[in-house]
C-alpha positions in Angstrom: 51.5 -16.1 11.9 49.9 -14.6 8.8 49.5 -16.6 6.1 49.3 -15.0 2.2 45.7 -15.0 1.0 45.3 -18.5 -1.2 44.7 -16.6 -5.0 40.9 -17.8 -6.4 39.4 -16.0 -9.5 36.2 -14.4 -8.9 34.0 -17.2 -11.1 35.5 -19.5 -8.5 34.3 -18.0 -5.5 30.6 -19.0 -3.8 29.4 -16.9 -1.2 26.2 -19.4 0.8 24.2 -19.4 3.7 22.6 -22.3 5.1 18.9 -20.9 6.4 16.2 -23.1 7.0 13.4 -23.3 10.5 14.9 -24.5 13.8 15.5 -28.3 13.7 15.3 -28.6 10.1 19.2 -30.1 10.4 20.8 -26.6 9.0 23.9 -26.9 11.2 24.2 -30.7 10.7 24.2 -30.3 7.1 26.9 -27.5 7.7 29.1 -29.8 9.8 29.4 -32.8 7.3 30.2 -30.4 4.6 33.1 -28.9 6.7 34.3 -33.0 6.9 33.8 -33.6 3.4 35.7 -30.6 2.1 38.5 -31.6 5.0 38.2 -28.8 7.1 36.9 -30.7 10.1 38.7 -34.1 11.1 35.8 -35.3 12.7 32.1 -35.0 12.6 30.3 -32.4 15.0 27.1 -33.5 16.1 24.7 -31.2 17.4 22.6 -33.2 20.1 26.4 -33.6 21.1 27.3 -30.1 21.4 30.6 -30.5 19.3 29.2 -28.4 16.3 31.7 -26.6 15.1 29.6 -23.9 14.2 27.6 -23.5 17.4 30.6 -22.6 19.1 28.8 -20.8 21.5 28.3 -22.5 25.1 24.5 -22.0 25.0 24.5 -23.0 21.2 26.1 -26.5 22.6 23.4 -26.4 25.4 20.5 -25.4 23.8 21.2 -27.1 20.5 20.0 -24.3 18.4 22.3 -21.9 16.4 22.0 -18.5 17.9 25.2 -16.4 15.9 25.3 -16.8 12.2 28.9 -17.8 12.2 31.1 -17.8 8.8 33.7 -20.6 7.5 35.7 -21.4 4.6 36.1 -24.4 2.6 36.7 -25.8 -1.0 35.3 -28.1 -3.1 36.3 -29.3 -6.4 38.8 -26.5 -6.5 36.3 -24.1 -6.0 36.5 -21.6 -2.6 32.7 -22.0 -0.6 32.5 -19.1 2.0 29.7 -20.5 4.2 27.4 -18.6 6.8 25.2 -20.7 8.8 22.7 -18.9 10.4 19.8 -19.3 13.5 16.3 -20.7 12.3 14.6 -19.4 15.7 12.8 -16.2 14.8 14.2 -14.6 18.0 17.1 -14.2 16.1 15.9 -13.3 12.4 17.9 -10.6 12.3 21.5 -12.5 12.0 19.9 -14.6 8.9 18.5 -10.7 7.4 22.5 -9.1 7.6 24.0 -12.5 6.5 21.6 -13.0 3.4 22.1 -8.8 2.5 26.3 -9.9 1.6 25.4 -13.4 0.0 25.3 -14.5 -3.3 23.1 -17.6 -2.8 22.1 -19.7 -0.4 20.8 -23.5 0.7 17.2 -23.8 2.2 17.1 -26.5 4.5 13.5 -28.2 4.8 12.8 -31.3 6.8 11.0 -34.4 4.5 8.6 -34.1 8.0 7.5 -30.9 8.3 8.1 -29.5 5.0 7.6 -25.9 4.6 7.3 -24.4 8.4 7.2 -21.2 9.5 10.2 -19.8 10.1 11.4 -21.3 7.0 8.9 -19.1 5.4 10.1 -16.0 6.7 13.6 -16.5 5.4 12.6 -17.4 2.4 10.8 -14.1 1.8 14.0 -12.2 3.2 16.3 -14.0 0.7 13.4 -12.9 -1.9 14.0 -9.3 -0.7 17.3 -9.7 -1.5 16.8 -11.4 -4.6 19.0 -14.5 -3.6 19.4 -17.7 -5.7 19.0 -20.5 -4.1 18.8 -24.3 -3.7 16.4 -26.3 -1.5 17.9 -29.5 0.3 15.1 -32.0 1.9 16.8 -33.6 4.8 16.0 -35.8 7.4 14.7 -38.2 4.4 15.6 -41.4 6.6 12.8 -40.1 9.5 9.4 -41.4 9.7 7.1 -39.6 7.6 9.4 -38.5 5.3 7.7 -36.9 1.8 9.8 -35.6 -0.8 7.2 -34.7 -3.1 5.0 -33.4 -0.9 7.9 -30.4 0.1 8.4 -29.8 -3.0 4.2 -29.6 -3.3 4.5 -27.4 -0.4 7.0 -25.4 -1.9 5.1 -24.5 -4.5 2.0 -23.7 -2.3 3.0 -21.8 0.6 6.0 -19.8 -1.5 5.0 -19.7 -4.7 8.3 -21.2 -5.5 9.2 -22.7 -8.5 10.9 -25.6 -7.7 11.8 -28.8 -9.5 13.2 -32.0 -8.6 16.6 -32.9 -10.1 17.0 -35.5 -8.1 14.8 -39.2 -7.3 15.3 -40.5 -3.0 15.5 -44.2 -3.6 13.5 -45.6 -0.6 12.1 -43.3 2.1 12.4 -43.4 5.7 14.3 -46.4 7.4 14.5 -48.0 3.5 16.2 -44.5 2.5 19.3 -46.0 0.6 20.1 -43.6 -2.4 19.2 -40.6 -5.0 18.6 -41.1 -8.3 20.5 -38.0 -9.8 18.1 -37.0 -13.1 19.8 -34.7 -15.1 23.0 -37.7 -15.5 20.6 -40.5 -15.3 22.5 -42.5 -12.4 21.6 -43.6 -8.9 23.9 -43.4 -5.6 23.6 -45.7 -3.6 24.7 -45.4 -0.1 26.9 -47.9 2.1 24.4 -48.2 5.7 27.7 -49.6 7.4 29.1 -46.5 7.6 26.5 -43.9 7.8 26.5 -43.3 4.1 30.1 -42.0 3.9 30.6 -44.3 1.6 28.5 -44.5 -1.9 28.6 -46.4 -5.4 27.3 -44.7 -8.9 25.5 -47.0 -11.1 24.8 -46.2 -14.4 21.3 -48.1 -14.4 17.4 -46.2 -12.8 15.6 -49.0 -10.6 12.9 -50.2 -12.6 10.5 -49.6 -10.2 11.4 -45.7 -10.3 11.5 -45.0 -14.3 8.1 -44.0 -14.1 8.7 -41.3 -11.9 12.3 -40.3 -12.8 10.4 -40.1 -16.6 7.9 -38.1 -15.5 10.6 -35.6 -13.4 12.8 -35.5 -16.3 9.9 -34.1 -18.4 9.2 -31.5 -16.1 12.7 -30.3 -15.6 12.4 -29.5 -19.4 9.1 -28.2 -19.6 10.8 -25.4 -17.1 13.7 -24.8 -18.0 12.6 -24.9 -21.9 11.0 -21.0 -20.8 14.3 -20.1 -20.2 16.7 -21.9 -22.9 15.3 -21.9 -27.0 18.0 -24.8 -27.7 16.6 -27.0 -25.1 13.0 -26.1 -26.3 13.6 -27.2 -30.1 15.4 -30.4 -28.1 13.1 -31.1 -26.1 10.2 -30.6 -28.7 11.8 -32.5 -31.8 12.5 -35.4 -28.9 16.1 -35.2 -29.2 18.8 -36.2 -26.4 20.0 -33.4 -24.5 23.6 -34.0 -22.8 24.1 -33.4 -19.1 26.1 -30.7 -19.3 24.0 -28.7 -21.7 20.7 -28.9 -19.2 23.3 -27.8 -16.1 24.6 -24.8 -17.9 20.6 -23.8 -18.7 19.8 -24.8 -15.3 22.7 -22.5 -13.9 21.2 -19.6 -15.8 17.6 -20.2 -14.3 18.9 -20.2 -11.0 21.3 -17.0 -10.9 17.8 -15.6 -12.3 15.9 -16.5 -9.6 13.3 -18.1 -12.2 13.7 -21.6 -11.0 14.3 -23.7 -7.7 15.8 -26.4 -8.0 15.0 -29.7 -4.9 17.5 -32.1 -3.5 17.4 -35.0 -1.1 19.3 -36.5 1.4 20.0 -37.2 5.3 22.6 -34.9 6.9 23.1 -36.8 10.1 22.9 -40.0 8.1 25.9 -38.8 5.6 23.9 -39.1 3.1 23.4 -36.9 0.0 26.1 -34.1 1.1 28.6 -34.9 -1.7 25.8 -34.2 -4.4 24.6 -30.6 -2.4 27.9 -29.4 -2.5 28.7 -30.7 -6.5 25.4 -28.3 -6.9 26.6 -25.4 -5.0 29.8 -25.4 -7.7 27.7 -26.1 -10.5 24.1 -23.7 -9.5 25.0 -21.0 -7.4 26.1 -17.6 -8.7 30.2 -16.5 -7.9 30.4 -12.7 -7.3 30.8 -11.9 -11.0 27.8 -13.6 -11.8 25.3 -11.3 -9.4 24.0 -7.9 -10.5 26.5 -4.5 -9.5 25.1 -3.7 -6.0 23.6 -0.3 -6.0 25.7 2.1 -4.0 24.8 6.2 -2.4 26.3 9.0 -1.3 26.5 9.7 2.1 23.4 11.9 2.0 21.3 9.4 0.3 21.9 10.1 -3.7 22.1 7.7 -5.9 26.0 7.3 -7.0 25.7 4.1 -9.4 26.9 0.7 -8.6 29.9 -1.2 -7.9 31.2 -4.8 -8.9 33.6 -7.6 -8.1 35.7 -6.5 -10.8 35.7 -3.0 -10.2 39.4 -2.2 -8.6 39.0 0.4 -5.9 38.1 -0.9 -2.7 34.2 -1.3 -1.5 33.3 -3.5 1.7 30.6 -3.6 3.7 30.6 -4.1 7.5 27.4 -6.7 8.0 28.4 -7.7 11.6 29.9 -7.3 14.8 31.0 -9.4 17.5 32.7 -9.0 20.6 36.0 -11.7 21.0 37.6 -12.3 24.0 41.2 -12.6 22.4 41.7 -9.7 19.7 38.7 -7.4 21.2 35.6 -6.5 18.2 36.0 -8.4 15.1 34.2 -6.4 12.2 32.8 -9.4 9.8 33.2 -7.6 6.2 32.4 -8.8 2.5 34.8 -7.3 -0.4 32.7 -6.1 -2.7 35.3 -4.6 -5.4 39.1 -3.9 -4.7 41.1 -4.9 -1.8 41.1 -4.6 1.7 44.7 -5.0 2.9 46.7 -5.1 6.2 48.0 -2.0 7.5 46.1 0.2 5.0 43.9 3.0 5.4 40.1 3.1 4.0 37.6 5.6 4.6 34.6 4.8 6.6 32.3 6.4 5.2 28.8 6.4 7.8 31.3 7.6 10.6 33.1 10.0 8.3 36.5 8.7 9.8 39.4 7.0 8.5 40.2 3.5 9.8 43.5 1.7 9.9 43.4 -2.2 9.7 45.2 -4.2 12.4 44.6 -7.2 11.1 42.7 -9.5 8.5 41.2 -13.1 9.5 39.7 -15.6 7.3 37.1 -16.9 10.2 36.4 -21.1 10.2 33.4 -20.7 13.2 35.2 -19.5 16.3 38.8 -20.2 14.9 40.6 -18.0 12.6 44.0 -17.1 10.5 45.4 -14.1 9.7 46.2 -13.4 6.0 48.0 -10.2 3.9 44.9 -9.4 2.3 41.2 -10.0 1.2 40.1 -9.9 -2.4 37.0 -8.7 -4.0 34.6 -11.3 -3.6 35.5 -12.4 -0.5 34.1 -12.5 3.5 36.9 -12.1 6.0 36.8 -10.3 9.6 38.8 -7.2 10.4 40.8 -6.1 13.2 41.4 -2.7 14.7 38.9 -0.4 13.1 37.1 2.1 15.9 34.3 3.6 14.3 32.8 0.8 12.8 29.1 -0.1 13.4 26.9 -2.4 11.0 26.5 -1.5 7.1 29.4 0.8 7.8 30.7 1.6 4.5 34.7 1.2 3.7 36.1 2.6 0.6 38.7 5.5 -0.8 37.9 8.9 0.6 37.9 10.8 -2.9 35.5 7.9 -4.4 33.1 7.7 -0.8 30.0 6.3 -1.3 27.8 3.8 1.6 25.7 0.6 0.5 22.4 0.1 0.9 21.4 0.1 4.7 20.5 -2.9 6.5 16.5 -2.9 8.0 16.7 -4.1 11.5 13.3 -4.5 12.8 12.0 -2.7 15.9 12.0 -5.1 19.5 8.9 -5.7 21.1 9.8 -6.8 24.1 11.4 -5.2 27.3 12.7 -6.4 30.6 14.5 -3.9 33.6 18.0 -5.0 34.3 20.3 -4.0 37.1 23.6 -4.8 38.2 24.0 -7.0 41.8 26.5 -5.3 43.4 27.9 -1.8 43.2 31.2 -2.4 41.7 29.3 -4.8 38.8 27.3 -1.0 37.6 30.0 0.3 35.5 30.5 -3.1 34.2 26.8 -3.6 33.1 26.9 -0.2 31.5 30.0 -1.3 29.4 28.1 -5.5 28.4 25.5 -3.9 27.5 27.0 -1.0 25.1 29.3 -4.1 23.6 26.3 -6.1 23.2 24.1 -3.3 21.7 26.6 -2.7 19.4 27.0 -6.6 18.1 23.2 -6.7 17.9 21.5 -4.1 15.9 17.9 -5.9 17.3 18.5 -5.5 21.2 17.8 -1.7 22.3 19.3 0.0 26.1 17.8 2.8 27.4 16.9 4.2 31.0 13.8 4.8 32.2 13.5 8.6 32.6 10.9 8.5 35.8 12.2 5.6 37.8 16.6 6.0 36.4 16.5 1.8 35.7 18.0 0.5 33.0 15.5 -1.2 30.3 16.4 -3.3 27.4 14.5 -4.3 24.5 14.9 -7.3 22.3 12.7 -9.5 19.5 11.0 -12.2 22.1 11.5 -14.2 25.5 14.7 -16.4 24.2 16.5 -13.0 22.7 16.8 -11.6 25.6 17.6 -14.6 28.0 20.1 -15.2 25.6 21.9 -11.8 26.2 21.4 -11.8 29.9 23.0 -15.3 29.9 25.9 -14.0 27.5 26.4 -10.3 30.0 27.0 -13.6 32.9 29.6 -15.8 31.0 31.1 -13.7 28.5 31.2 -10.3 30.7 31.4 -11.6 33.6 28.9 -9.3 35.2 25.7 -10.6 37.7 22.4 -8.9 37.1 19.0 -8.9 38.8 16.2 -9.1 35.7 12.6 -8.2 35.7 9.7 -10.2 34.3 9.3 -9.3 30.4 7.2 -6.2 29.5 5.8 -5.4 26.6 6.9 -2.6 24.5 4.1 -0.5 23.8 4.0 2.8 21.3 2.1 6.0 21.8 0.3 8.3 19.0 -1.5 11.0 18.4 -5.3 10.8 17.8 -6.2 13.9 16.2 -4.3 16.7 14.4 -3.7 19.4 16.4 -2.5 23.1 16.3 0.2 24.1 19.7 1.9 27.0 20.7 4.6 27.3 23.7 6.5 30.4 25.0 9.1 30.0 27.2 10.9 33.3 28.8 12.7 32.8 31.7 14.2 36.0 33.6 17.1 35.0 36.2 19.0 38.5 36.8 21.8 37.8 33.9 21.1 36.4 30.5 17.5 35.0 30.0 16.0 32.2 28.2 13.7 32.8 25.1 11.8 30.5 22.8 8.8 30.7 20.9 7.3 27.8 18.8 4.1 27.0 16.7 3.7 23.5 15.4 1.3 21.4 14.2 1.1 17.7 14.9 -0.9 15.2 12.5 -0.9 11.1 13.0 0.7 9.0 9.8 -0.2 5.8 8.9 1.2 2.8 10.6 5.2 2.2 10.1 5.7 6.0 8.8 7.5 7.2 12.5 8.1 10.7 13.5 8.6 13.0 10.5 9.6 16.7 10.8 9.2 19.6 8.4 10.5 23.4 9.0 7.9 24.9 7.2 8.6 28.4 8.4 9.7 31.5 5.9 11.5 34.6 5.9 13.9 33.3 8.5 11.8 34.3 11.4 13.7 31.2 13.2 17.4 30.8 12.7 18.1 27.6 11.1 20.7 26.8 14.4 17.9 27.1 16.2 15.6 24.6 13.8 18.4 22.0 14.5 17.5 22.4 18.1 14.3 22.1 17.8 14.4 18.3 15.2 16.5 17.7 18.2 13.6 18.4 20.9 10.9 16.3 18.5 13.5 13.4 18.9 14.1 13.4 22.7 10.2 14.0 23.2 9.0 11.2 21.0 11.3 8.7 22.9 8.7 8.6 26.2 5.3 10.3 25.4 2.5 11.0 27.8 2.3 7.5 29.4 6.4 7.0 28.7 6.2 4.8 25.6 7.9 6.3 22.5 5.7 8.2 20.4 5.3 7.1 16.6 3.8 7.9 13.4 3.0 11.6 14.1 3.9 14.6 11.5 5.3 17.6 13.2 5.8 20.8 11.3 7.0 23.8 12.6 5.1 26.6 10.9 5.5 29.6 13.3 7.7 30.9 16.3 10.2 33.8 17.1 13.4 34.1 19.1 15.4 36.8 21.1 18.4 37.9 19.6 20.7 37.8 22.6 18.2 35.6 25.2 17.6 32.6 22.8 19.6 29.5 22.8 19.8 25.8 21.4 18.5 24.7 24.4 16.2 26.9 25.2 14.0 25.9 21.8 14.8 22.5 22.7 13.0 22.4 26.0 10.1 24.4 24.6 9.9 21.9 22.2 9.7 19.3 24.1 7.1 21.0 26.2 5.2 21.7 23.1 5.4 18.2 21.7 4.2 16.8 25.4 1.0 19.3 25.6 0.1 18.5 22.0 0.0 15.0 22.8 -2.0 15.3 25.5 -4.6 17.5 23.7 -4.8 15.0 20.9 -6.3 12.2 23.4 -2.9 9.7 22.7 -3.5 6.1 21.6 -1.7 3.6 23.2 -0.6 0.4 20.7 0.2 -3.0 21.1 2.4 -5.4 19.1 0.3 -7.8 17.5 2.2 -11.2 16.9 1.6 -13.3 14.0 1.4 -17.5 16.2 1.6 -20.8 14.4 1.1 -23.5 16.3 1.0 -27.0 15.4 -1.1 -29.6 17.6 -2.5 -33.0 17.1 -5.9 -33.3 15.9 -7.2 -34.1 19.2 -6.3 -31.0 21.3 -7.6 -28.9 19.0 -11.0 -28.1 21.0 -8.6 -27.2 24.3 -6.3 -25.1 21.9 -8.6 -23.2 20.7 -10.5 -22.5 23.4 -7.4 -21.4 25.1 -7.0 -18.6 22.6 -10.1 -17.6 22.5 -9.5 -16.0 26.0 -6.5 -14.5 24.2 -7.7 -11.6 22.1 -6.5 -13.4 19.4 -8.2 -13.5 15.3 -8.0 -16.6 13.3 -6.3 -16.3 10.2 -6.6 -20.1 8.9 -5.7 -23.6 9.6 -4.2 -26.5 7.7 -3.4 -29.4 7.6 0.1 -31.4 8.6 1.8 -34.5 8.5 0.9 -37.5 10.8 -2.3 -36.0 12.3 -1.5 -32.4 13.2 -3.0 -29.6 12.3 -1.6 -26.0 11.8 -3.4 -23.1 13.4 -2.8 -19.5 12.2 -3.9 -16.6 14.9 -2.3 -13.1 15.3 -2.1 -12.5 19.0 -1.4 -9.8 21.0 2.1 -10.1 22.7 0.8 -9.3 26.1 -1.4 -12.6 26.0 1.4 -14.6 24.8 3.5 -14.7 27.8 4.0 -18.1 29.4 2.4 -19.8 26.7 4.9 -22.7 25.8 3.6 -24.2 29.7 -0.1 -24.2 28.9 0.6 -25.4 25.6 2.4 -28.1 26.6 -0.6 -28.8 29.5 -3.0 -28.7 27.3 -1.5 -31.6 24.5 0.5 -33.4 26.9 4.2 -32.3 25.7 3.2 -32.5 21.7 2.2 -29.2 20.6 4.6 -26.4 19.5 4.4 -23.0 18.3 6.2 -20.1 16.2 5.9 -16.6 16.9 6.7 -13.7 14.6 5.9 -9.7 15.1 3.5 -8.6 12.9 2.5 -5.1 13.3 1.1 -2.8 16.0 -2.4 -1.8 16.8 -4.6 0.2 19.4 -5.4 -1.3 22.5 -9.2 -1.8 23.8 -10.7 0.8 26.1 -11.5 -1.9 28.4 -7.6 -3.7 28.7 -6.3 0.4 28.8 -8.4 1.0 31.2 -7.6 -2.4 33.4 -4.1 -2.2 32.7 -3.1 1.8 32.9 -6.5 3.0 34.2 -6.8 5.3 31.0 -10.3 6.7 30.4 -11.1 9.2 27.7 
């Protein structure tokens, strides 16, 4: 049954993700706000598995979030589009497309651990995107909880500008309220029932003043950079009301100038009521974000559109396969309408699409409505040619938003299918998956005809094999990981290849000269035609971009080929004996003797490791990565007697290494891994591992 789309002006529309580092209580904190906004009857507890938002079997099993998943809710009359995504960097990508079509978000950080790694990284992607946002310290009932120090930490490790606007009365097992600053009251919570229950007094302990005093004073001191009338206030000593410093405070934050801290306990229902009064009263609607810049199809620039510009704009940010209506397309309106039964112009594919049906999505549940507004994130229904950051919009106005990054995988594994009659079945999973997750690559091996794919670490892909056996249905033999290793040149070189073929009827004739020069690091391949006078047809150019392409996938030791420069500067062709393909092949051949001339270099991936141990393992540790290959970066230090140790470490040597970790500080140390960039291998490991010698 379709239901007609619930009218909400633009200003009272929030678009939020919840992003944090694994365990920091993200999905927790997502789950009581789906009960206090009455979307859920009852609480979902992770440790349970009855999240509503890990809907996914392994998300119950695992415990960890591994889709971002999207719901809808409302709060003080206000619509709150939520996306909770993963915190486990294996699956960074799904927070990278869900903060591109956010307006703000909540950062998660546990009063433990404070600022940890992975909750670094997505707080430089929602920098790259330029996303307000809010921090939340949770977990402030657990032993060792700091609030101060996070915020210390925030300040430290992300040069963030945060400020308390709120006061935790009591820490740890004493946690009983939150002092809120700006009104000058104190919540306190009710213990016998988990803090669902809380009473406002109008009165600050007297044991807190100092610090509430001191808080206060800060709070202006920022936000006086940003508001003149608060400045004269704050200077002459006047009062300033509550409503005055939230509306300056607002400002800040749609700026990006100021972050500002809450408290509370997720799992202890404590503190949620407050988050979600600052999500209506911080965080930007859609009108209050810049116009997102918008191109042609062949990269131009073609201005910018907005939530209140009529004609319809949406962007495609995900894909997912659903066993009941087929691919859902998750979609945020960016200006106009998207509405069922209509036609809109995709514009990466260069295809029209018709839309089956709209869904507003609550986690793995959904209904069907008439229409979604600007402003709005929905899923579609129907469309055939859609693949992320596809663009849909009128055909006479076409333009495509800024692409989406994905990052490159770094790890590999073969994969083939049990029986006969389960091959064309893999083939299918694995095109469905590939095309869900813009982070996990398929291809086949062109010496041995297996079937290799490529992901962002160990869990990624155990992940997808897991999904291709309960989703898809489909039983697969896997291979231990491999590393995915890159190829380039060493030297420029200069190459020349003929190729004439006679065979009694129509020949085959190609002639090309190219040059081939290594780029710096993260540049890829890059072709230039730099030929005159015609002397090759520009069909025939085509052809040969074509032949750089397929040769750079598997180079001289069958790793794809990167960061090389290949200009075609000389050639000639046979006016009835040349063909696409034949300037293709002698491309390729060119491309593959060049290579070999220039003495390739193999590279590495290089990861960046965190890893947290107690003080007294350290010695074992660190002898341990010693034997790694691995460079120190720095160490610091951690709550309750652990210590942080920074290394970049090449993937190779990190297989395995949660088990000797664990060994070595009897169950207590962990570890975050992240990619970092890509370098030459030693003569000695090339030689040991491929038996290369120059």
């Amino acid at each position: 049954m379709t239901t007609q789309e619930r009218n909400v002006a633009l200003e009272d529309i929030r678009n939020i993700g919840i992003m944090a580092h694994i365990d920091a209580g993200k999905t927790t904190t997502t789950e009581r706000i789906l009960f206090y906004t009455g979307v859920s009857r009852k609480m979902g507890e992770v440790h349970e598995g009855t999240a509503v938002m890990d809907w996914m079997d392994q998300e119950q099993e695992r415990g960890i979030t591994i889709t971002s998943a999207a719901t809808t809710c409302y709060w003080r009359e206000k619509r709150i589009n939520i996306i909770d995504t993963p915190g486990h960097v294996d699956f960074t990508i799904e927070v990278e497309r869900s903060l591109r079509v956010l307006d703000g978000a909540i950062a998660v950080f546990c009063a433990v651990g404070g600022v940890e790694p992975q909750s670094e990284t997505v707080w430089r992607q929602a920098d790259k995107y330029s996303v307000p946002r809010l921090a939340f310290v949770n977990k402030m009932d657990r032993i060792g909880a700091d609030f101060f120090h996070v915020i210390d930490m925030m300040k430290t490790r992300l040069g963030a500008n945060a400020v308390a606007v709120q006061v935790p009365v009591g820490k740890e097992e004493d946690f009983r309220g939150i002092i809120d600053i700006i009104d000058m009251k104190t919540c306190y919570y009710d213990s016998d029932v988990l803090g669902a229950v809380y009473r406002v007094e109008e009165s600050i302990p007297e044991e807190y003043k100092a610090t509430v005093d001191e808080c206060r004073e800060r709070l202006f001191e920022v936000l006086s950079d940003y508001d003149e009338e608060i400045m004269a206030k704050f200077l002459e000593g006047e009062p300033i009301e509550p409503a005055k410093i939230r509306s300056a405070l607002r400002k800040a934050v749609i700026k990006n100038a100021i972050f500002p801290v809450f408290c509370g306990s997720s799992f202890k229902n404590k503190g949620v009521q407050l988050l979600l009064d600052a999500v209506v009263d911080y965080l930007p609607s859609p009108i209050d974000v810049p116009p997102v810049k918008v191109h042609t199809v062949d990269g131009k620039d073609a201005g910018t559109v907005c939530a209140t510009d009529t004609f319809p704009g949406a962007l495609i940010f995900k894909i997912m396969s659903d066993p009941y209506v087929g691919e859902l397309d998750f979609v945020r309106v960016y200006s106009g309408e998207l509405r069922v039964g209509q036609q809109y112009y995709n514009s990466l594919s260069g295809k029209v699409e018709r839309i089956g049906r709209l869904l507003r999505m609550h986690a793995n549940k959904r209904e069907d409505v008439d229409f979604i507004p600007s402003g709005n994130i929905g899923a579609v229904v129907g469309l055939k040619f859609a693949t992320t950051g596809s663009t849909l919009c009128e055909k006479q106005k076409a333009f495509v938003f800024e692409k989406i990054a994905f990052p490159e995988p770094v790890i590999s594994i073969a994969i083939e299918p049990k029986t006969k009659a389960d091959e064309e079945k893999l083939s299918y999973s694995l095109e469905k998956l590939a095309k869900e997750d813009p982070s996990f690559r398929v291809n086949t091996d062109a010496e041995t005809g297996q079937t290799i794919i490529s992901g962002m670490g160990e869990l990624h892909l155990e992940v997808l094999v897991e999904r291709l056996r309960r989703e898809f249905k489909v039983d697969a033999h896997v291979g231990s990981p491999m590393v995915s290793y890159r190829e380039t040149f060493s030297i420029p070189v200069r190459m020349e290849h003929k190729l004439v073929k006679q065979t009694g009827g129509k020949g085959q004739y190609a002639h090309v000269v190219m040059e081939f020069e290594p780029l710096p690091a993260g540049s890829g391949i890059v072709f230039e035609d730099r030929t005159k006078g015609g002397i090759i047809p520009k069909l025939f150019v085509g052809a040969i971009e074509k032949g750089v392409e397929t040769a750079s996938f598997g180079g001289r030791y069958g790793f794809p080929v990167v960061d090389v420069s290949v200009a075609l500067v000389d050639g000639s062709f046979h006016e009835v004996d040349s063909s696409e393909m034949a300037f293709k092949v002698a491309t390729v051949n060119c491309f593959r003797e060049a290579e070999e001339k220039s003495r390739p270099r193999i590279l590495e991936p290089v990861m960046n490791v965190e890893i947290t141990v107690p003080e007294q393992y350290m010695g074992d540790v660190m002898g341990n990565l010693q034997s790694k290959r691995s460079e120190i970066i720095g160490f610091e230090d951690a709550a309750g007697g652990m210590r942080i140790v920074k290394v970049s470490v090449p993937l190779a040597e990190m297989f395995g290494y949660m088990t000797s970790l664990r060994s070595q500080t009897q169950g207590r140390g962990t570890f975050t891994m992240s990619f970092s960039h890509y370098k030459e291998i030693p003569e000695a490991i090339k030689k040991q591992k491929f038996g290369i010698t120059f």
